[in-house]
N, C-alpha and C positions, 0 to 999 in steps of 0.2 A: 414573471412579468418584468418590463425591463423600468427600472423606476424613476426613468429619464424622462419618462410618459408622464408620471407626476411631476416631475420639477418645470415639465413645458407646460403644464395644464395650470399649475403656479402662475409660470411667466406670463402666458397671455393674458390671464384673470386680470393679475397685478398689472399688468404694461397697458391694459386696455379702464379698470376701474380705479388702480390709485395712483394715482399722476400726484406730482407736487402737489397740482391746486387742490385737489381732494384730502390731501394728508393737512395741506393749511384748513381746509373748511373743517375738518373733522378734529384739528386741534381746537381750533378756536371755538366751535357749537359743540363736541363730544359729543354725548348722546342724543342730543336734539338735533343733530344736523343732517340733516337727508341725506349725505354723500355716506355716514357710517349707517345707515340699515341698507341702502344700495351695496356697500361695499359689502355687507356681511352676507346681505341675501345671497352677492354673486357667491363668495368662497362655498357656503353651504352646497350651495349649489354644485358646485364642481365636486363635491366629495371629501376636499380636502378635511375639512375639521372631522373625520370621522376616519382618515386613513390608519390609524392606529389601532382601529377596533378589529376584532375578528371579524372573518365574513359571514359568519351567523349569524351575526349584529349590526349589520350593511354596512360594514367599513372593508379597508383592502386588506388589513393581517400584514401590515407594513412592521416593521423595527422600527429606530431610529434611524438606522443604516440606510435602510432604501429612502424615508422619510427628507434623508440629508438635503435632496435637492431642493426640498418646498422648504424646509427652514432658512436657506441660504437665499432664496426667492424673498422671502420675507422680508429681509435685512436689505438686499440689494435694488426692492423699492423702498423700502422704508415705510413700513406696513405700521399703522399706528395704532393698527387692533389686535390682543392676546390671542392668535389662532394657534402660537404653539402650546400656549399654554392651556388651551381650550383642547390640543388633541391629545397633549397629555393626561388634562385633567378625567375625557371622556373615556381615554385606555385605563386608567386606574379603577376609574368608579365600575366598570365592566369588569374587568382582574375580581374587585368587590363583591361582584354581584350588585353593586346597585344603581339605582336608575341615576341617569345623569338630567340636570336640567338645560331646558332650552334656553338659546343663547350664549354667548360667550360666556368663558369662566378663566378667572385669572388663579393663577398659582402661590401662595403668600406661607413663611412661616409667622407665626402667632405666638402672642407672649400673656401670659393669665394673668390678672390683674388680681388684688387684693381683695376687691371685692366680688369675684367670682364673675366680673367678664373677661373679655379679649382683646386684644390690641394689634393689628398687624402696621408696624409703623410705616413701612412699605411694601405696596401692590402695585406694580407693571401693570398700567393697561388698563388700574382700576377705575375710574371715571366714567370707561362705556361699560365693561363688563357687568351680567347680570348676577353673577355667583364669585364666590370665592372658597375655593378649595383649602383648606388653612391643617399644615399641621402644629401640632403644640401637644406638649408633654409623651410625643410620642403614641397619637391620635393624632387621626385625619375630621374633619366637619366641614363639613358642605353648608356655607355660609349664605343668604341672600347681600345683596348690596342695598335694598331698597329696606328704610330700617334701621339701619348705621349711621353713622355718627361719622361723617365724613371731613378728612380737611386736604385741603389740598398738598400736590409737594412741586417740588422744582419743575419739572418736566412735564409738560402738558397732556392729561389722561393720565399720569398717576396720582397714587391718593393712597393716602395714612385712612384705615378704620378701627371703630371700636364699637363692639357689641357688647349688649348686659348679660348680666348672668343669665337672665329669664332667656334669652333670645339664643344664649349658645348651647340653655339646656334643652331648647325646642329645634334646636338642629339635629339634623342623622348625626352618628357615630360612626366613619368609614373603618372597620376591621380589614385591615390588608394582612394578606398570610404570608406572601413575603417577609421573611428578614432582614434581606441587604435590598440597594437598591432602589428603595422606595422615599431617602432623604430627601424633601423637597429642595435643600441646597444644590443637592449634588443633580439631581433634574433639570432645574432650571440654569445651573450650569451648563448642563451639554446643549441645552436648546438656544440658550443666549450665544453662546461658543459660534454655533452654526449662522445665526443670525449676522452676529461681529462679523463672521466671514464673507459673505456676502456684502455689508454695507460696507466692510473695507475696501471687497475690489472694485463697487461703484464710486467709492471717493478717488481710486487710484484713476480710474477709468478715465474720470472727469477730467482728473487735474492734467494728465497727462493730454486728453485733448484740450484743454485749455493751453498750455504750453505749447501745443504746438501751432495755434490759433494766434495767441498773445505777440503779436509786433512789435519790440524794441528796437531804435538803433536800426532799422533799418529789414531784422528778419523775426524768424520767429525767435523768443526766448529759449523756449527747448532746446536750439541750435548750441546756447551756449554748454558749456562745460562744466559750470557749476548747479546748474538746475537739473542738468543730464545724471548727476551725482545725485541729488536728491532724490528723483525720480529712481534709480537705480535702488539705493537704498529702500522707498517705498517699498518696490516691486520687493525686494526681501522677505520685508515684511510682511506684506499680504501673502504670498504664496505660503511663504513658513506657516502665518496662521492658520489658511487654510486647510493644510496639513493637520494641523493638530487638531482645528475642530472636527475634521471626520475620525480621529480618535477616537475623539470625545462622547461620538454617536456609532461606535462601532459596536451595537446591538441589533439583536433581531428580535424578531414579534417573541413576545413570553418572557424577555431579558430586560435590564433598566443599565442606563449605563453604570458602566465600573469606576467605582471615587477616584482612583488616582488617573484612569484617563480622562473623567473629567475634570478633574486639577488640572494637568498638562495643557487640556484644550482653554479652559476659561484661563489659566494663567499666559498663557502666550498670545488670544487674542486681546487681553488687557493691556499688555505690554506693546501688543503692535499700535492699537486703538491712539494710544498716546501718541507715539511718533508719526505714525500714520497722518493723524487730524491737525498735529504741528503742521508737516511738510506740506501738505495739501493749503493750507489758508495760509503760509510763507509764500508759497509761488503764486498761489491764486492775489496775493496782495489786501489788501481793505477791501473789496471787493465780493470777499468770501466770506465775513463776516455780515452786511448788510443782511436784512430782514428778507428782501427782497432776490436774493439768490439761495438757489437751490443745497451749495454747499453744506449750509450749515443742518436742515433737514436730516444730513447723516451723522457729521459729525456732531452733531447734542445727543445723535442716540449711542453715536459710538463712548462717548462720554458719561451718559446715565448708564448704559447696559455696563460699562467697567466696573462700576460699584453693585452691581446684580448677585447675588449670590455670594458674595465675596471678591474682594479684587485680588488683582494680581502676588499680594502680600497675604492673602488669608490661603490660596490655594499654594503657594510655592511653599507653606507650612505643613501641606498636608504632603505634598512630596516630598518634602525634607523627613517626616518621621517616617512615610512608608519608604523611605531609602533606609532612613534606620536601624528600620525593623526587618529588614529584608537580611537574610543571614548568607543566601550563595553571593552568585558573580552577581554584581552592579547592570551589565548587559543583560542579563536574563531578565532585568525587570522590562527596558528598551525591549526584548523579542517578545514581552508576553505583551505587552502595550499595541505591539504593530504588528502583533499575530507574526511572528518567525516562528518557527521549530525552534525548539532547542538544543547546541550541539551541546559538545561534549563538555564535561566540568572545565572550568577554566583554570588556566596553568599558572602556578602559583609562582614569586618570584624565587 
């Protein structure tokens, strides 16, 4: 099946139920606000939060691989509800064998408290979500939201929780048989990766027609030379990114992504993210900062999602030691990364 079907079935959802005005209403009321059970009704509805699952369990038996396009969908409306992390969460608890709850479910590592609760200091998305998927000490628990001890954080619909002891010991216990692969860092790495990408090429998108709209002197700005430079530079960037986040998701159904390509992918769209969201509110002027333009919608997510899982300085750690520890050629790690053959030993000086 060609899984371009999913990334268009994505686009219309989103182009059609989360328009800016919906992403402001649903920041502002979160769970109370009619635009997010609208919004959520449609996705369900389309299949999407369920494309991960096997088709013995109505989902499509997607990877992240084919998945790529509705994660990059997500970012490039700027989707303010956990649906990756909800199709993640529902391919795992299935992998488990256990039931998944209704409603969205955000992805969170958890930290045990002294006195036998839990704390996850940061949850993407938590505010509307109904569950939270938490691992900690190397265990998974399927947490409720409703119950918790909530406080807010920077970014509108995320949220710091803390559960008691009594509350994490009356939660399931998810046993996953997997080994590798199942770190909630490195998960929500590849899906954030894909997202970044997406909301980077809509900010490029933007600015780019903006600039060539914007009047100065007589023509459009874009005309000039130095803006022409910046734009050029974007464009670097977001392509590059783009690149590395389908790395990052280069799995198939039964697989989780691989840590160092998700390193690659979440370090290079954090890297872009910065320069990116410069360039864009540089050309766009004061203008792109106001409340009242669309700009900034992307770039605060591009801004919180850099600090997600790690930023660009936690993951370019974990590819510095898997270069380390890598004993052949340096390229052999680039071909296993980007799926090449391997040729022959490399020729020594």
């Amino acid at each position: 099946m060609n899984d371009d079907l999913f990334a268009d079935a994505a686009r219309q959802a989103l182009a059609s139920h989360c328009t800016p005005a919906a992403v402001r209403a649903i920041e502002a009321g979160g769970p109370a606000a009619p635009e997010t059970a609208a919004l959520w009704t449609r996705l369900e509805a389309t299949g999407l939060a369920d494309g991960l699952l096997p088709e013995a369990q109505g989902g499509a038996a997607l990877g992240l691989a084919q998945a790529f396009g509705v994660l990059e969908q997500c970012g490039a409306h700027a989707l303010p509800l956990p649906l990756a992390d909800t199709m993640l969460a529902r391919a795992l608890l299935a992998d488990a064998d256990a039931q998944w709850p209704e409603g969205m479910v955000a992805l969170a590592c958890g930290l045990r408290l002294a006195d036998g609760g839990l704390r996850c200091a940061m949850v993407r998305g938590g505010a509307v979500a109904a569950s939270v998927l938490v691992q900690t000490d190397g265990a998974w628990r399927l947490l409720p939201v409703n119950g918790a001890q909530a406080a807010p954080q920077a970014l509108a619909l995320d949220a710091a929780f803390t559960w008691t002891a009594a509350q994490l010991q009356a939660a399931p216990c998810i046993s996953m048989d997997k080994d590798t692969g199942t770190d909630a860092r490195t998960l929500q790495a590849a899906v954030v990766a894909a997202q970044m990408a997406g909301a980077l090429m809509t900010v490029f998108q933007r600015t780019l027609q903006y600039a060539n709209e914007r009047q100065q002197f007589g023509r459009p700005i874009g005309k000039f030379q130095a803006i022409q430079h910046q734009l050029a530079v974007m464009s670097e960037h977001v392509f590059a990114a783009r690149m590395a986040a389908q790395i990052g998701c280069n799995s198939h159904r039964g697989e989780w992504p691989h840590r160092l390509k998700a390193a690659t992918a979440k370090a290079r769209c954090s890297e872009a993210a910065l320069a990116v969201a410069d360039t864009a509110h540089a050309i766009h002027g004061a203008i792109g900062f106001t409340r009242e333009h669309d700009l900034q919608l992307f770039t605060r997510r591009l801004h919180a999602w850099r600090q997600t899982a790690g930023s660009e300085a936690y993951w370019h750690d974990v590819a510095g030691e898997a270069l380390l520890a890598h004993e052949g050629c340096t390229l052999d790690i680039v071909r296993h990364m980007t799926g090449m053959p391997q040729s022959s030993p490399c020729l020594q000086d």
